[in-house]
C-alpha positions as CSV (number, residue, x, y, z in Angstrom):
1,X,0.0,0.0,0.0
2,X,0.9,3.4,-0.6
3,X,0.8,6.4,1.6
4,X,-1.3,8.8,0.3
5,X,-2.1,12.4,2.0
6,X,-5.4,13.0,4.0
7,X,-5.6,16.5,2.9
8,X,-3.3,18.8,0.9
9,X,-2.6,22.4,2.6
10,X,-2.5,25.7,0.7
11,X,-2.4,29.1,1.1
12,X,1.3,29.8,2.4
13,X,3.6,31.3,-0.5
14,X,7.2,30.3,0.9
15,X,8.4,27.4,3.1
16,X,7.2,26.3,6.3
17,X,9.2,26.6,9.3
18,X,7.3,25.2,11.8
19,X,3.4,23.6,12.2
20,X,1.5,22.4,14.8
21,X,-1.8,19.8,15.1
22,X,-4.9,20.2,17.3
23,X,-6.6,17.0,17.1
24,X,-9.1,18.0,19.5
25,X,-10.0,21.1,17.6
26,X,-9.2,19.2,14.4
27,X,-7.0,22.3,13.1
28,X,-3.5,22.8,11.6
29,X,-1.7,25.6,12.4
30,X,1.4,26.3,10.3
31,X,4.0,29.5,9.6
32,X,6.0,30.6,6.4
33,X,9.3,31.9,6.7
34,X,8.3,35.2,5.1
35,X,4.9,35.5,5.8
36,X,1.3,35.0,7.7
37,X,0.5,32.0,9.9
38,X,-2.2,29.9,8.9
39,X,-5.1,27.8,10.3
40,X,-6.4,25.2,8.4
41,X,-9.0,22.5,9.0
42,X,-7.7,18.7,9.2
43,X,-9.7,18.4,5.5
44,X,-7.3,20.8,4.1
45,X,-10.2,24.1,4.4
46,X,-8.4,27.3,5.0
47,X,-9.9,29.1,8.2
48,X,-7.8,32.0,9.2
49,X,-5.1,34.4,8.5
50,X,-3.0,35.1,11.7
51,X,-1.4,38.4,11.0
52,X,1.6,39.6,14.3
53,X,0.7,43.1,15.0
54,X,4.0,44.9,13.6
55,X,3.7,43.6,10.1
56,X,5.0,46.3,8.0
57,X,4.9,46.5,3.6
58,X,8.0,44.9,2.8
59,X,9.6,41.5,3.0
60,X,12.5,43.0,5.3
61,X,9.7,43.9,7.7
62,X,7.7,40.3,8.1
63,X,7.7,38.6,11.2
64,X,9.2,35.2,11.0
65,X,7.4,33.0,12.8
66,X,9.7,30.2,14.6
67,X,7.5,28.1,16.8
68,X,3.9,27.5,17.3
69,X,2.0,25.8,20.0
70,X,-2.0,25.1,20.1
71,X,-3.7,24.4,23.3
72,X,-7.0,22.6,23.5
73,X,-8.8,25.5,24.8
74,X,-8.5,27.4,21.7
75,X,-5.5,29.2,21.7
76,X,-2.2,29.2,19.9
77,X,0.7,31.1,21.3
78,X,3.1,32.0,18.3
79,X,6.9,32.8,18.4
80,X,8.5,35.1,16.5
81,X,12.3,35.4,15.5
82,X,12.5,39.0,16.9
83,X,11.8,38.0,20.2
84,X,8.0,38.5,20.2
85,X,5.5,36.2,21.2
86,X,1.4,36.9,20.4
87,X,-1.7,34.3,21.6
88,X,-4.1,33.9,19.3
89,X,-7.4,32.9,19.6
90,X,-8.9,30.4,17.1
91,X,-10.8,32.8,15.5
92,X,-7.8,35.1,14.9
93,X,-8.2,37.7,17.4
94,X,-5.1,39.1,18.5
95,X,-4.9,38.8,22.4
96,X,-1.9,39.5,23.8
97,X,2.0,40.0,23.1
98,X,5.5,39.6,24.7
99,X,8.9,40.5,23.8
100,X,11.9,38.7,25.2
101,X,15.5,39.0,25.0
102,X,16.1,35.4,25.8
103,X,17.1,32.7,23.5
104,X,14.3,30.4,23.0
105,X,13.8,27.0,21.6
């Protein structure tokens, strides 16, 4: 047998730097290196557009997005290469950000 995909994402224009799975939400949550991070259904449906809250015209000025997490109460807290972190919730709503000077990983 072959291995054939249970749903084919789209919507992100450059590579993907990091993802994450809610099963109990049944979402996908994914990030491009120079550009929004995107929630998708486990069907492959595009949802939402998670836009950071200093993106600027210009590729120089994206936010990178370096890790995400999704919790099963309906957020997703995002990390940024800058040093900024934002929660999300589900429905795209911008509730809070962080910056740090710390190396995470």
């Amino acid at each position: 047998d072959f291995a054939t995909p249970r749903a084919i994402l789209t919507g992100h224009d450059y590579e993907i730097t990091c993802a994450t799975i809610c099963a109990e939400l049944g979402l996908v949550i994914s990030g491009s290196k120079e550009g929004p991070c995107l929630i998708h259904s486990m069907n492959g449906d595009l949802l939402r557009t998670l836009e950071g809250p200093e993106t600027l015209e210009g590729p120089e000025n994206y936010l990178r997005p370096k890790l995400i997490q999704a919790s099963r109460e309906g957020h997703c807290v995002i990390y940024y290469e800058n040093g900024l972190f934002c929660v999300f919730s589900v429905n795209g709503r911008l509730q809070a950000t962080m910056e740090t000077d710390d190396k995470i990983k």
